[in-house]
C-alpha positions, 0 to 999 in steps of 0.5 A, spaced: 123 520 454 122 513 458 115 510 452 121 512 447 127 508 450 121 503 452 118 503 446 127 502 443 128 496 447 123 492 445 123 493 438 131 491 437 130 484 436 133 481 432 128 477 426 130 471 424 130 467 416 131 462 412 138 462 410 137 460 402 137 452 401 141 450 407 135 451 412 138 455 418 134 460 422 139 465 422 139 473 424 138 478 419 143 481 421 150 478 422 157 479 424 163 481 420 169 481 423 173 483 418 175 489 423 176 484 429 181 481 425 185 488 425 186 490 418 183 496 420 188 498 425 190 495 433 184 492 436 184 488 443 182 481 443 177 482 450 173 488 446 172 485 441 170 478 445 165 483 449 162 486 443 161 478 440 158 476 446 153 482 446 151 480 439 150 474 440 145 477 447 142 480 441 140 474 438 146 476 433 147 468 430 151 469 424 158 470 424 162 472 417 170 470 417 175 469 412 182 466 413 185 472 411 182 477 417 189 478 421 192 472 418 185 468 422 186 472 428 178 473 426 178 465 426 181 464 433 176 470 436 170 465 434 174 459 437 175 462 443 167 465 443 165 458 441 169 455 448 166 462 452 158 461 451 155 456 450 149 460 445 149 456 438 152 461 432 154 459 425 160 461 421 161 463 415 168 464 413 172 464 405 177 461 401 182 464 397 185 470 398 191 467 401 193 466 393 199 470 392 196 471 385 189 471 383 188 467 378 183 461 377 189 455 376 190 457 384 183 454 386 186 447 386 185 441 391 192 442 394 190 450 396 183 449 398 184 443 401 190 448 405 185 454 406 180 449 409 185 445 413 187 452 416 180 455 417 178 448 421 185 448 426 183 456 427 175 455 428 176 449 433 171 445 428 171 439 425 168 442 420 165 447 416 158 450 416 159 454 409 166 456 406 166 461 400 170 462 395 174 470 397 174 474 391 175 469 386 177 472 379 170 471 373 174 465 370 173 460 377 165 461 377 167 456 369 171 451 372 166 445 375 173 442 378 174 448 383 166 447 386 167 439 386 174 440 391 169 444 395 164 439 396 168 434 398 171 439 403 165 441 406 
């Protein structure tokens, strides 16, 4: 049993890969903290930090956030991860379902500017690494105008 467990722990790294055009070496496993944020129940703050933390122990360096995961309690978890190790790590997060109705005609300047000042204040950043659009409906992917307001925003 012990070559087995040795033969375990030396094969859980995590590899690593070029994330598409942006270049980052990221991990080939992320982190979705949709369910830190508690929309799957009651979570505690401190086990979801432990569990972040080993994580990023692993060699986990990429983090998948929304502004709506418990109303950007997923955002503030990875602000206070951020202020707690000194370990990089890269965010993701998305836009876009905050919009009482789905429609194209909402993925305006004005929301998005919101959604990505929110995330901002949230995450602790000036910036955003990669913001995606949450659940748009089919029309917003023929509307140029949304993806310039994102260029500039990001």
């Amino acid at each position: 049993m012990g070559a087995a467990r040795r033969t375990w722990e030396s094969e859980r790294r995590v590899k690593y890969r070029k994330f598409g055009r942006i270049g980052w070496d990221v991990s080939e496993i992320g982190f979705g903290t949709w369910a830190v944020g508690g929309a799957w129940g009651t979570v505690d703050d401190e086990q979801s930090i432990a569990a972040m933390k080993r994580a990023l122990d692993l060699g986990v360096n990429f983090f998948d956030t929304a502004d709506v995961y418990g109303d950007g309690r997923s955002e503030r978890l990875l602000q206070r991860l951020r202020r707690e190790t000194k370990t990089p790590f890269h965010v993701a997060t998305k836009a876009g379902r905050r919009l009482s109705e789905q429609r194209a005609s909402g993925y305006n300047r004005e929301n998005l500017t919101a959604f990505v000042e929110r995330s901002l204040r949230n995450i602790g950043v000036e910036s955003l690494e990669l913001v995606q659009l949450h659940c748009p409906p089919t029309e917003a992917y023929y509307r140029p105008e949304i993806f310039a307001v994102m260029d500039e925003l990001v």
